[in-house]
Backbone as a printed PyTorch tensor [residue, N CA C, xyz], in Angstrom:
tensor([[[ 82.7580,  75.3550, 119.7470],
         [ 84.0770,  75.0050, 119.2540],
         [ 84.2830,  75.5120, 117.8160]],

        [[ 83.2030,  75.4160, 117.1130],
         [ 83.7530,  75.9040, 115.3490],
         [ 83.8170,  77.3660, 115.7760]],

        [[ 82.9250,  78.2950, 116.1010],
         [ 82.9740,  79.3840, 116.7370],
         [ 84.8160,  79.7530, 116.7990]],

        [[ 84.8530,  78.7930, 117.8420],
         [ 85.8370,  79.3000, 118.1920],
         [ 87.6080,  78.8120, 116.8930]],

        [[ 87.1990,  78.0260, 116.3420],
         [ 88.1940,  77.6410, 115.5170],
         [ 88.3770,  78.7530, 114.2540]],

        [[ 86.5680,  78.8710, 113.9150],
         [ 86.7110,  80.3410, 112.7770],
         [ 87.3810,  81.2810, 113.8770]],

        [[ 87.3510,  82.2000, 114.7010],
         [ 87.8420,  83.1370, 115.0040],
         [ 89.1220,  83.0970, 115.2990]],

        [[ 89.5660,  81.6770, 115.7020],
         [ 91.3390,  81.4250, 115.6950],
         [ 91.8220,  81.5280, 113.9820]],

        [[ 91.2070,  80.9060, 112.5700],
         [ 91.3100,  81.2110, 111.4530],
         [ 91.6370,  82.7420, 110.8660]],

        [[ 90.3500,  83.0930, 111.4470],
         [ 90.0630,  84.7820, 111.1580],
         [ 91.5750,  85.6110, 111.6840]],

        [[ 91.8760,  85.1300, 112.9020],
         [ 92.6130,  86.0580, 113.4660],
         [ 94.7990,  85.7070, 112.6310]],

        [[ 94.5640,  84.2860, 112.7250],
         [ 95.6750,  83.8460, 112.2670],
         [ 95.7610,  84.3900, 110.3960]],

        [[ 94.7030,  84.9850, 109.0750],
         [ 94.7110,  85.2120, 108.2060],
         [ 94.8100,  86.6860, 108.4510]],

        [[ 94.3550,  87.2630, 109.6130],
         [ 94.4930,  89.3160, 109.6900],
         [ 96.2670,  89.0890, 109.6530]],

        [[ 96.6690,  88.3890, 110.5070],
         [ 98.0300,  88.5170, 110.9900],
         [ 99.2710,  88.2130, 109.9060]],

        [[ 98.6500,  87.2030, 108.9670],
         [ 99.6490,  86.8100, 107.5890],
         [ 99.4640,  87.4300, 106.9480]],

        [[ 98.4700,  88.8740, 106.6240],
         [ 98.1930,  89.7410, 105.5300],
         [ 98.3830,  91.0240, 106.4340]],

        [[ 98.6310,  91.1410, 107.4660],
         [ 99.1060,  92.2510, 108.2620],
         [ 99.0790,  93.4710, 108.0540]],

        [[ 99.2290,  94.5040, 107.9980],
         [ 99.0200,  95.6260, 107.7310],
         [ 98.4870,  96.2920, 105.8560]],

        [[ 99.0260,  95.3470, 105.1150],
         [ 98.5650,  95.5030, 103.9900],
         [ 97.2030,  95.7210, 103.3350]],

        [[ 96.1980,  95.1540, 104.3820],
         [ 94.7720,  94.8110, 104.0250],
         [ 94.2120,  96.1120, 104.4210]],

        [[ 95.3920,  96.9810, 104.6920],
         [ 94.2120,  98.3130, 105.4760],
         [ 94.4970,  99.5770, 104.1940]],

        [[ 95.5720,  99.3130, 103.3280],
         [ 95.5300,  99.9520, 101.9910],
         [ 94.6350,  99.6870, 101.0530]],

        [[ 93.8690,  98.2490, 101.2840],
         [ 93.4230,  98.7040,  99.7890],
         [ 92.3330,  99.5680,  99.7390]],

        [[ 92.1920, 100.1210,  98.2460],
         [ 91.1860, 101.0750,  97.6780],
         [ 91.4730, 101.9320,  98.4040]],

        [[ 92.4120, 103.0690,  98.8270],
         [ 92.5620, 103.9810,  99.5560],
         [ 93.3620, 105.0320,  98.7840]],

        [[ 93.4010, 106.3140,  98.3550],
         [ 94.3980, 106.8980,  98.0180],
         [ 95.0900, 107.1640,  98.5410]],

        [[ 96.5590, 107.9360,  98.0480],
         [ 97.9300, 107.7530,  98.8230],
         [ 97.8540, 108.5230, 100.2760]],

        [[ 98.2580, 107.7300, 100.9710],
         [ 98.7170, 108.1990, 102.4270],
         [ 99.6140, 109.6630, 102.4350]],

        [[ 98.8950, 110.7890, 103.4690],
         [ 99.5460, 111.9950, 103.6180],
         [100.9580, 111.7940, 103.6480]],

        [[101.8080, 110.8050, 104.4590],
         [103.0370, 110.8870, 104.1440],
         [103.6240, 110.6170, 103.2720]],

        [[103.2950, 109.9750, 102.5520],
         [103.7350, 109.7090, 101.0470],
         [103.6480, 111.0670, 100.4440]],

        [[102.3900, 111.7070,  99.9590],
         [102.1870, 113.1100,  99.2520],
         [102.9770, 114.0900,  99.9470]],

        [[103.3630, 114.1960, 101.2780],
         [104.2200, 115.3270, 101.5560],
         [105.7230, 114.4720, 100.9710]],

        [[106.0520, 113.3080, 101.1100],
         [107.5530, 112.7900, 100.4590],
         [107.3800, 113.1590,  99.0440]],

        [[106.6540, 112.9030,  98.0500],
         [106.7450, 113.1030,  97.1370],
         [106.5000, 114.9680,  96.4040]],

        [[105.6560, 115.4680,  97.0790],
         [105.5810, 117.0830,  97.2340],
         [106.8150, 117.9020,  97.4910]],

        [[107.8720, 117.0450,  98.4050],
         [109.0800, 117.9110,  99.2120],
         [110.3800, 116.9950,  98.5280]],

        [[110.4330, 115.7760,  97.8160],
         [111.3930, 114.7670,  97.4440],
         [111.7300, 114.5800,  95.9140]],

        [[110.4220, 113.7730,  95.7870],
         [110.3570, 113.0680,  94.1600],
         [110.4030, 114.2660,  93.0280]],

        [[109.7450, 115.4070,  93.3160],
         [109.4080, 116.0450,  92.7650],
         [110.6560, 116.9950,  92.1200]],

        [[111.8170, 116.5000,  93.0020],
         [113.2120, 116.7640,  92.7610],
         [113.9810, 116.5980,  91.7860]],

        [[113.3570, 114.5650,  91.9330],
         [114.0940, 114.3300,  90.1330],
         [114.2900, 114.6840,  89.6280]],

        [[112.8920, 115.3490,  88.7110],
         [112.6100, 115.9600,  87.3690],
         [113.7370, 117.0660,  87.2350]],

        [[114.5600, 117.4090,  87.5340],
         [115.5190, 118.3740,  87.7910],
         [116.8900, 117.4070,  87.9340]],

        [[116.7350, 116.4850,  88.1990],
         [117.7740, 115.9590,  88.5290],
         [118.8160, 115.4230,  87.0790]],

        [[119.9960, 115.6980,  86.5320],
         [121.1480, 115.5570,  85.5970],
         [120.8630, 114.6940,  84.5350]],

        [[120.8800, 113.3370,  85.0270],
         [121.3340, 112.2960,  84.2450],
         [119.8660, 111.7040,  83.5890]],

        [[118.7950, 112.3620,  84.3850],
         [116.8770, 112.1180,  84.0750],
         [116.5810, 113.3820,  82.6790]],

        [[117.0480, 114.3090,  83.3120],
         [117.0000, 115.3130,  82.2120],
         [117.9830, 115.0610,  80.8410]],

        [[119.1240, 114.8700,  80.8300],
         [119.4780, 114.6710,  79.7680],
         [119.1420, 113.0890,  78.9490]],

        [[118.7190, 112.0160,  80.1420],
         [118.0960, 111.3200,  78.7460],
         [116.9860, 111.2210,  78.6660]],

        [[116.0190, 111.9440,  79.1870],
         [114.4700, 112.7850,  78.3630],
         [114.7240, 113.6470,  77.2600]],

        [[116.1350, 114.7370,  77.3430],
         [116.0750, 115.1060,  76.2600],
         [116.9220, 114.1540,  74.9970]],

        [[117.9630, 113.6960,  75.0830],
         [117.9340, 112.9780,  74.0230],
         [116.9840, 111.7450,  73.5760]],

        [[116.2060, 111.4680,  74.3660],
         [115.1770, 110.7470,  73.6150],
         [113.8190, 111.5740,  72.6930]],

        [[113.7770, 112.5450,  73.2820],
         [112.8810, 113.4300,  72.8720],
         [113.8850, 114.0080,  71.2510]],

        [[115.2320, 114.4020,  71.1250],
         [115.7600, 114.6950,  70.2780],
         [115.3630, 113.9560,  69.1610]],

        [[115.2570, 112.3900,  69.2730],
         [115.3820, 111.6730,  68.3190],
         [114.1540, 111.4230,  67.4040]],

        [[112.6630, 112.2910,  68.1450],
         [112.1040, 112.7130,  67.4450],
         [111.0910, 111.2510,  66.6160]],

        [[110.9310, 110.4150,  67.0880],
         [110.2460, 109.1480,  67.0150],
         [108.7220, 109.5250,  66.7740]],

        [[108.4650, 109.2060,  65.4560],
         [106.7190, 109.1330,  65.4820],
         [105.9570, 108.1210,  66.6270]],

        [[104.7480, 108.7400,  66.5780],
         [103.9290, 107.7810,  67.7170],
         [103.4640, 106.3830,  67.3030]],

        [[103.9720, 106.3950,  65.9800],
         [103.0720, 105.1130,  65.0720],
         [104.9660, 104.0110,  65.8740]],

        [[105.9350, 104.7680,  65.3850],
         [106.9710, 104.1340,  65.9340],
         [106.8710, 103.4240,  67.3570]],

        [[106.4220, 104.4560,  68.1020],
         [106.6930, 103.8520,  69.4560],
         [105.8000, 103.0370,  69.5290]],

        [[104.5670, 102.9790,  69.0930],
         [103.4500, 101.7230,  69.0070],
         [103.7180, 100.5230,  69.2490]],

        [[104.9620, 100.6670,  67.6680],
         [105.4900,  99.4480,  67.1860],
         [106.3730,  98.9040,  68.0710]],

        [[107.1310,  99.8900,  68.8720],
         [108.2090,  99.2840,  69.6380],
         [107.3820,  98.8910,  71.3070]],

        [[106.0500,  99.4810,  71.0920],
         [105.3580,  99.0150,  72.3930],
         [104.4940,  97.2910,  72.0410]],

        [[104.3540,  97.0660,  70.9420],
         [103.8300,  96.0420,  70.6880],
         [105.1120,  94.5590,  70.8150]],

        [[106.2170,  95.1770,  70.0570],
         [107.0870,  93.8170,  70.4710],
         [107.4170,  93.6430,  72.0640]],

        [[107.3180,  95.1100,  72.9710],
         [108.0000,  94.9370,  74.2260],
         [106.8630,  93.8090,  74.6770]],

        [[105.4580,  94.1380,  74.5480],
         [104.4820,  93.8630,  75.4920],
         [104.6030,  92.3340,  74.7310]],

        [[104.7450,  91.6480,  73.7860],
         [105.3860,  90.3200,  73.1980],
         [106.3970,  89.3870,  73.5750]],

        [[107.3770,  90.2090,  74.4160],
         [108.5220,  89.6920,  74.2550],
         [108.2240,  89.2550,  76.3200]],

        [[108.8490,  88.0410,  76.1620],
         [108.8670,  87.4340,  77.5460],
         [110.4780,  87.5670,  78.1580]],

        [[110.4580,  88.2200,  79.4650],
         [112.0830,  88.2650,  79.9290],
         [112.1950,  89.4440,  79.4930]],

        [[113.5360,  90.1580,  79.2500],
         [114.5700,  91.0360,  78.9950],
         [115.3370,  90.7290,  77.9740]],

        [[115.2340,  91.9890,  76.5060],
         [115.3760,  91.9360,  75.4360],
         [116.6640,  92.6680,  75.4820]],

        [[117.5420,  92.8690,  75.0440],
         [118.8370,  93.9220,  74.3010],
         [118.4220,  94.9940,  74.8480]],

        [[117.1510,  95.3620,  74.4040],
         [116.4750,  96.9100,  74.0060],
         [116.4660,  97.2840,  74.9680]],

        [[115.3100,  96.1530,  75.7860],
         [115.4950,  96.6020,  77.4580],
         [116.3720,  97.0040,  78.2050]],

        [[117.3270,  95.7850,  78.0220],
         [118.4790,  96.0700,  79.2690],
         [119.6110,  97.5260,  78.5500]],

        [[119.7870,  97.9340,  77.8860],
         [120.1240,  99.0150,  77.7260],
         [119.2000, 100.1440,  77.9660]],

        [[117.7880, 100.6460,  78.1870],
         [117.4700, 101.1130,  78.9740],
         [117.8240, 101.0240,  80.9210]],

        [[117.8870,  99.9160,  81.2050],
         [118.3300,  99.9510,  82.2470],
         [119.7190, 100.1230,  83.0450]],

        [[120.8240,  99.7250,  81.5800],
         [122.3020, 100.1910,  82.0200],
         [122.3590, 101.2570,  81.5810]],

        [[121.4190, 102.4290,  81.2230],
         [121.9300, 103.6010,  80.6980],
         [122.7820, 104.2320,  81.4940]],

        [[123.3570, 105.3400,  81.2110],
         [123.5110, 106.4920,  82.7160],
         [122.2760, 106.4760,  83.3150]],

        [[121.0750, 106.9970,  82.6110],
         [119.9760, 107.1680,  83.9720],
         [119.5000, 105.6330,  84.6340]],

        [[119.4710, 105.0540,  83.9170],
         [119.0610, 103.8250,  84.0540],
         [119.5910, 103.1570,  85.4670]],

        [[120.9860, 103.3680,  85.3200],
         [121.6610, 103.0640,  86.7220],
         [121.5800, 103.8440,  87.6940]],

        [[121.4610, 105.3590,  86.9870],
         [120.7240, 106.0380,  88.3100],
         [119.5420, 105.7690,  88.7330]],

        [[118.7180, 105.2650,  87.8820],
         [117.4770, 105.0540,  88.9300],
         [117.6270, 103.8110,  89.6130]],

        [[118.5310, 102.6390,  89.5690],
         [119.0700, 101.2980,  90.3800],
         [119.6480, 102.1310,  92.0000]],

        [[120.3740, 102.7430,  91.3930],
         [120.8920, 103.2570,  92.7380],
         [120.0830, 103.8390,  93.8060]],

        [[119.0300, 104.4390,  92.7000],
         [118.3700, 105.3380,  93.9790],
         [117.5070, 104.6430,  94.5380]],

        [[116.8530, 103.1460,  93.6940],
         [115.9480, 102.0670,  94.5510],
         [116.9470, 101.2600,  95.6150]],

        [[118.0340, 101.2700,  95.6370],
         [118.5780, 100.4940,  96.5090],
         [119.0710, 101.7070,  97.9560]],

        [[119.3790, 102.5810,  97.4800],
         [119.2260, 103.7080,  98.7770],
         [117.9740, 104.0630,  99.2790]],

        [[116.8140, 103.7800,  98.5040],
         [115.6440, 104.0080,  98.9630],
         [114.5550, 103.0720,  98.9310]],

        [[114.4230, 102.1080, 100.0840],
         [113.7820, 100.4320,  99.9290],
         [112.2760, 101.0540,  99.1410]],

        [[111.6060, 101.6720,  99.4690],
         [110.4830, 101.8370,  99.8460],
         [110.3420, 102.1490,  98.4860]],

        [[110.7110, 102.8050,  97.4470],
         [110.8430, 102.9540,  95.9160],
         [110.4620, 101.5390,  95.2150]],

        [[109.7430, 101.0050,  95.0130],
         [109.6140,  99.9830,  94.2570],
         [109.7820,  99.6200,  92.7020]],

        [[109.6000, 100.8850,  92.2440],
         [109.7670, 100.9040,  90.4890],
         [110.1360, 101.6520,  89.9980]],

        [[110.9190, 102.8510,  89.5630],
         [111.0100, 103.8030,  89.1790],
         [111.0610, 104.0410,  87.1840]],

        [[110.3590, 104.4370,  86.9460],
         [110.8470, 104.9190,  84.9590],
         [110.6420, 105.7710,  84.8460]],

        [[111.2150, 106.5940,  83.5970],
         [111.4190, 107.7480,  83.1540],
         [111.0250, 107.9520,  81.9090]],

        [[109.7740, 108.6600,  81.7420],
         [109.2930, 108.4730,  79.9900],
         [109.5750, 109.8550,  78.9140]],

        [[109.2980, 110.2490,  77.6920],
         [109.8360, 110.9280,  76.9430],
         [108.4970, 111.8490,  77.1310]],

        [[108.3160, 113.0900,  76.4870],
         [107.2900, 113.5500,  75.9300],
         [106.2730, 113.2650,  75.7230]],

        [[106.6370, 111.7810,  75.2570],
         [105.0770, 111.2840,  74.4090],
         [104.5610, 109.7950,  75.0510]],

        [[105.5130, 110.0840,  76.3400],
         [105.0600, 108.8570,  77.2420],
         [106.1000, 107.7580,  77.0590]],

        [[106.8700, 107.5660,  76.1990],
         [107.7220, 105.9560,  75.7780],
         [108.7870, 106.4720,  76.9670]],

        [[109.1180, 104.9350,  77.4420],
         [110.2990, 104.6150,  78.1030],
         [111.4270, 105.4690,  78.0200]],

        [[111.9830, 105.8210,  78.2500],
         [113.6590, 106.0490,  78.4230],
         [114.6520, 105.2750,  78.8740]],

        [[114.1410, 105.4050,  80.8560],
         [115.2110, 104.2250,  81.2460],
         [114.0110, 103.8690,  82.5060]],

        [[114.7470, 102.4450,  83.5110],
         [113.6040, 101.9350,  84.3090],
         [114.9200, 101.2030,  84.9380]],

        [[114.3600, 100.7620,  86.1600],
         [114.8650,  99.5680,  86.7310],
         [114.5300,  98.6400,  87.0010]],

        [[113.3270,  98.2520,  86.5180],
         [112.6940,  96.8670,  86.2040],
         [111.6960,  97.0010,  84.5260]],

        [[111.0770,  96.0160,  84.6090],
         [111.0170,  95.5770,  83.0280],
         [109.7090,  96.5770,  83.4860]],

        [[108.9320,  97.3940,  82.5160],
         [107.3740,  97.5240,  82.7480],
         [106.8140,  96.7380,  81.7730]],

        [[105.8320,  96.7060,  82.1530],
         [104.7010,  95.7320,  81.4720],
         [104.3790,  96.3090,  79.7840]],

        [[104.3520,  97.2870,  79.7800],
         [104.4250,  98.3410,  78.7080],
         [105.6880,  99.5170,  78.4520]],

        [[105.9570,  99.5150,  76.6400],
         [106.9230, 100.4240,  76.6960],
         [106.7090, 101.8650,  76.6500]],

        [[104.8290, 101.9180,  75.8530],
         [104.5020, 103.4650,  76.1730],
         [102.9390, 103.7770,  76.9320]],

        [[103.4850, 104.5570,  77.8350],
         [102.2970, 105.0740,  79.0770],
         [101.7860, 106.3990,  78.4500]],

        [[102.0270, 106.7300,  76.5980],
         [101.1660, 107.9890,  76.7890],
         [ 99.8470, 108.2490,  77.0210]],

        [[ 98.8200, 106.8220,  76.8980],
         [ 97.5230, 107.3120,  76.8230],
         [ 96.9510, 106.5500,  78.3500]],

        [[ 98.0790, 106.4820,  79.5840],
         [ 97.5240, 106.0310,  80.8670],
         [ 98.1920, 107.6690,  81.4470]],

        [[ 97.2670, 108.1000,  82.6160],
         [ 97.4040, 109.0120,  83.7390],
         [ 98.4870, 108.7170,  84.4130]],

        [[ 99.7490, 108.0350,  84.3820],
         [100.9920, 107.9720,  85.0660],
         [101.4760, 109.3140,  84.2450]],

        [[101.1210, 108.9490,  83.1090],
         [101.7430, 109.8490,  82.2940],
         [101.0820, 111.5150,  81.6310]],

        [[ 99.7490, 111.4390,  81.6270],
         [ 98.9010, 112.1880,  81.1970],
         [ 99.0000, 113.5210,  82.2480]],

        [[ 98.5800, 112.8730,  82.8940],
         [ 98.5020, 113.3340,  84.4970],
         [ 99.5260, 113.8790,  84.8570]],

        [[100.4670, 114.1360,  84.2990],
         [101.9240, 114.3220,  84.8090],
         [102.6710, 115.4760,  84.2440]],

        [[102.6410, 114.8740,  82.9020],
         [103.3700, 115.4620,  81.5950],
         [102.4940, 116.8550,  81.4070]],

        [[101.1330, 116.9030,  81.3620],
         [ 99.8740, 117.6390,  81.1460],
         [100.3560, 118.3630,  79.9270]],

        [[100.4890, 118.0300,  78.6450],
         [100.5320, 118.7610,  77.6350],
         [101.7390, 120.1200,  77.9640]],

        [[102.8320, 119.5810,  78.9060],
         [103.9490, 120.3450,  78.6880],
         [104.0320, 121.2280,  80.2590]],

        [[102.7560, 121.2710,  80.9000],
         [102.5610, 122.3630,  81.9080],
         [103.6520, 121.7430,  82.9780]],

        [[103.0200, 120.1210,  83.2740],
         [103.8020, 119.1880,  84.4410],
         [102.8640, 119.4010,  85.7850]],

        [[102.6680, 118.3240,  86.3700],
         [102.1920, 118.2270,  87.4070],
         [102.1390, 117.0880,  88.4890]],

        [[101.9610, 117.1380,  89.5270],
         [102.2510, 115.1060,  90.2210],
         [100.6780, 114.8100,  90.6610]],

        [[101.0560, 113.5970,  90.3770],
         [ 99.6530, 112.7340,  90.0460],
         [100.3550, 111.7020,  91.0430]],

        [[ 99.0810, 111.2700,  91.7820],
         [ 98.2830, 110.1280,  92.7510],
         [ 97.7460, 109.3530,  92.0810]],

        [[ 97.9650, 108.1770,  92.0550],
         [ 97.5190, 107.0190,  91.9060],
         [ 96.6230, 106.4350,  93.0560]],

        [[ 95.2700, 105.6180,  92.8950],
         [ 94.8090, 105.1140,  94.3780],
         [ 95.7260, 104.0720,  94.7820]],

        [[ 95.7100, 103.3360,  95.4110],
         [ 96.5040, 102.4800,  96.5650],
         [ 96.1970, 100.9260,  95.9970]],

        [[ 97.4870, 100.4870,  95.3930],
         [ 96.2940,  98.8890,  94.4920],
         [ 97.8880,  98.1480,  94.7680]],

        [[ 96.9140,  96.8280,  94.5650],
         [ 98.0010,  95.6220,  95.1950],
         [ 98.7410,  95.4300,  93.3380]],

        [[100.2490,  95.6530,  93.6450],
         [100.7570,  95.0920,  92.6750],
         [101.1820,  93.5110,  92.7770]],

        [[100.6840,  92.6320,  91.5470],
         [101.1490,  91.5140,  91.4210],
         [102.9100,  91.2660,  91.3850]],

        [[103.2190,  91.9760,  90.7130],
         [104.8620,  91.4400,  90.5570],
         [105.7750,  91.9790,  91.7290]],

        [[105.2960,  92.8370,  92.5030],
         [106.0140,  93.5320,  93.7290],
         [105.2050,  92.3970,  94.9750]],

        [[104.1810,  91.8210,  95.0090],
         [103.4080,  91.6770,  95.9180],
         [103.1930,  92.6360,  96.8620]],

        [[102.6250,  93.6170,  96.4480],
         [102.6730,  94.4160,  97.7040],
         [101.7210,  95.5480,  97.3950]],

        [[101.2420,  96.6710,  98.1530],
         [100.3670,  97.3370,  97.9370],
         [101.2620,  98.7720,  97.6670]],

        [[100.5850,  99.7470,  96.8580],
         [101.6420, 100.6270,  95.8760],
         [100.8460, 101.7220,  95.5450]],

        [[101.3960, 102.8820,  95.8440],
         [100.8310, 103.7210,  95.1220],
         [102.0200, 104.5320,  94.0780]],

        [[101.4210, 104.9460,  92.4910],
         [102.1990, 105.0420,  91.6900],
         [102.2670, 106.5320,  91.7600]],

        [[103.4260, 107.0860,  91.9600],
         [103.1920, 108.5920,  92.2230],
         [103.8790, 109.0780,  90.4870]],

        [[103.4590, 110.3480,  90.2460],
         [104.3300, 110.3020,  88.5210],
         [104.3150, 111.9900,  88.8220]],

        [[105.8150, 112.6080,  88.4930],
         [106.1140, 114.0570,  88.5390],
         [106.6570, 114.4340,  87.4340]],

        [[106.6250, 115.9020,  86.7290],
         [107.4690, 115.6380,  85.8490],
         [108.8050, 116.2820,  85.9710]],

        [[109.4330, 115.6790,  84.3040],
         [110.7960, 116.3320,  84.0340],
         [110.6630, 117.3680,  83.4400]],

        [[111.5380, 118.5560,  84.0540],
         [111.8350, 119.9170,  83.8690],
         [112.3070, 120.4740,  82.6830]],

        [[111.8830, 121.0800,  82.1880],
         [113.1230, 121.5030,  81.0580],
         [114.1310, 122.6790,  81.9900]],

        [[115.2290, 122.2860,  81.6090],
         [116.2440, 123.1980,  82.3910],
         [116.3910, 124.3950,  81.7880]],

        [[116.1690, 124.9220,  80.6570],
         [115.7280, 126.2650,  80.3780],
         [114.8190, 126.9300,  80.8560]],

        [[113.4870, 126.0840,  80.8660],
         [112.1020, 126.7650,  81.7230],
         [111.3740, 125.9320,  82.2070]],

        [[112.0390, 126.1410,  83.8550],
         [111.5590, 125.2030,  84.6440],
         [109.6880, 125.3350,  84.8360]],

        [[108.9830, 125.9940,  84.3750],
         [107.4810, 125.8300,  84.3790],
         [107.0710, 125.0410,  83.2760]],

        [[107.8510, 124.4840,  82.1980],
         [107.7640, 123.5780,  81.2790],
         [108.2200, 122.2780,  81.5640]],

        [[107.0020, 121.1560,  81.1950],
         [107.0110, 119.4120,  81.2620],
         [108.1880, 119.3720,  79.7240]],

        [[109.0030, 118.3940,  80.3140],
         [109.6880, 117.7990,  78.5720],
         [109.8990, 116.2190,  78.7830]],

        [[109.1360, 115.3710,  80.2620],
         [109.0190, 114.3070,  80.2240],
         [108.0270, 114.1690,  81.7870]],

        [[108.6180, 112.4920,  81.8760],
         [107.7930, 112.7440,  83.1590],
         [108.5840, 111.4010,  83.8450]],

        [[108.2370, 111.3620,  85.3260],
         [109.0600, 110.0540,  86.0110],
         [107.7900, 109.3610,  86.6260]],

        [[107.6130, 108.2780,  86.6630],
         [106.5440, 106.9210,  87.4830],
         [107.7120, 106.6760,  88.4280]],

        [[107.2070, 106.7570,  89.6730],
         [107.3100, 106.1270,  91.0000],
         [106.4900, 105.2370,  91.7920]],

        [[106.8300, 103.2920,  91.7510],
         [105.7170, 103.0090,  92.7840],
         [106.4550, 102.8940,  93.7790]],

        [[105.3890, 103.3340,  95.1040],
         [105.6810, 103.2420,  96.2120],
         [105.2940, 102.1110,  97.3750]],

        [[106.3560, 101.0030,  97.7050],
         [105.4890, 100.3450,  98.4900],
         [105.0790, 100.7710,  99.8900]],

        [[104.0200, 100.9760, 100.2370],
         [103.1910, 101.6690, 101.3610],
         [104.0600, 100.8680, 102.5870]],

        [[103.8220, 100.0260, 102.4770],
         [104.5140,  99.1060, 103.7550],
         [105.8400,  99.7530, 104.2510]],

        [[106.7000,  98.9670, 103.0080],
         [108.0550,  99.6390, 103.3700],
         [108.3030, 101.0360, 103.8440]],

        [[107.2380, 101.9210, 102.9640],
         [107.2950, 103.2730, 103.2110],
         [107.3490, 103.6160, 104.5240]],

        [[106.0380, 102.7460, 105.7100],
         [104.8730, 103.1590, 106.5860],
         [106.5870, 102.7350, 107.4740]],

        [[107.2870, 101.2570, 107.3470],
         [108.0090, 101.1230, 108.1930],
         [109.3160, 101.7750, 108.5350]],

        [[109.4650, 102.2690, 107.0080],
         [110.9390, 102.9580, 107.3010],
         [110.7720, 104.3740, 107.6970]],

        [[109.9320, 105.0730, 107.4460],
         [108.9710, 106.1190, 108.0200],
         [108.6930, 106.1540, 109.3120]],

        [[108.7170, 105.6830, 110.1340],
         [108.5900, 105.4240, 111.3800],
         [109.5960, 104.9540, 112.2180]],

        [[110.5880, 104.8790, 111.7740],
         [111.8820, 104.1910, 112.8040],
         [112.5590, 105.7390, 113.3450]]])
């Protein structure tokens, strides 16, 4: 009988964690890398991403600056002024729009040159990603390239995610990085809407 009660347990905990438990520690799923290879990789080209990478990049902000403005973000609890005008920007609302046309998009931001924010549609945890591989990885000292993230359970999404990051183009010479975009992807949503 316990026998049999653990394996009714066992089977009733596979089924409430359902497909999720088979992402972790895995890097991104082939369909994801061909969506993001043939899709995301689009952005960086895309109007309203490019022009506010470059006017943030215009404004020419020391790194000691953005520090400073990364130390009050990572301080501040909720949504500040600062924030939410990143998020009503022009791009800002473009990237709202494009998470709500596209479930499976879970986070999208858009960083400068030197890694700091631009615009987002949710708060990040941090305002500058220059010295994490969302951004490193991406930006590559101007060349640009898309970077894989492995497959990790995000707390605030609940869900399992891989962070894909491409960059922004300069529209003069498109073989030149002049920012870069973070994409997480929730695998789930992805795997289901992917399949219908």
């Amino acid at each position: 009988m316990k026998q049999f009660a653990a394996c009714a347990l066992a089977a009733l905990f596979a089924s409430a964690i359902g497909s999720t438990a088979a992402w972790a520690a895995e890097t991104a799923p082939q369909g994801v890398i061909e969506y993001a290879n043939q899709q995301l990789v689009k952005l960086g080209e895309e109007a309203a991403i490019v022009k506010a990478v470059q006017e943030a990049n215009a404004k020419g902000l020391t790194l000691e600056e953005i520090k400073k403005i990364d130390e009050k973000w990572q301080a501040t609890p909720g949504i500040d002024d600062f924030m939410k005008s990143l998020m009503e920007s022009e791009c800002g609302k473009f990237l709202a729009e494009l998470t709500k046309k596209t479930p499976f998009l879970a986070e999208i931001f858009v960083m400068d040159n030197q890694g700091a924010n631009v615009a987002l549609n949710n708060k990040t945890s941090d305002f500058w990603q220059g010295d994490e591989p969302k951004f490193t990885e991406s930006y590559k000292d101007g060349n640009g390239a898309v970077h894989f993230s492995n497959v990790e359970f995000d707390d605030s999404t609940q869900a399992y995610m891989v962070q894909i990051s491409v960059p922004v183009r300069d529209p003069q010479d498109k073989t030149k990085a002049i920012g870069a975009i973070c994409v997480g992807v929730d695998l789930d949503k992805f795997d289901e809407l992917t399949k219908k």
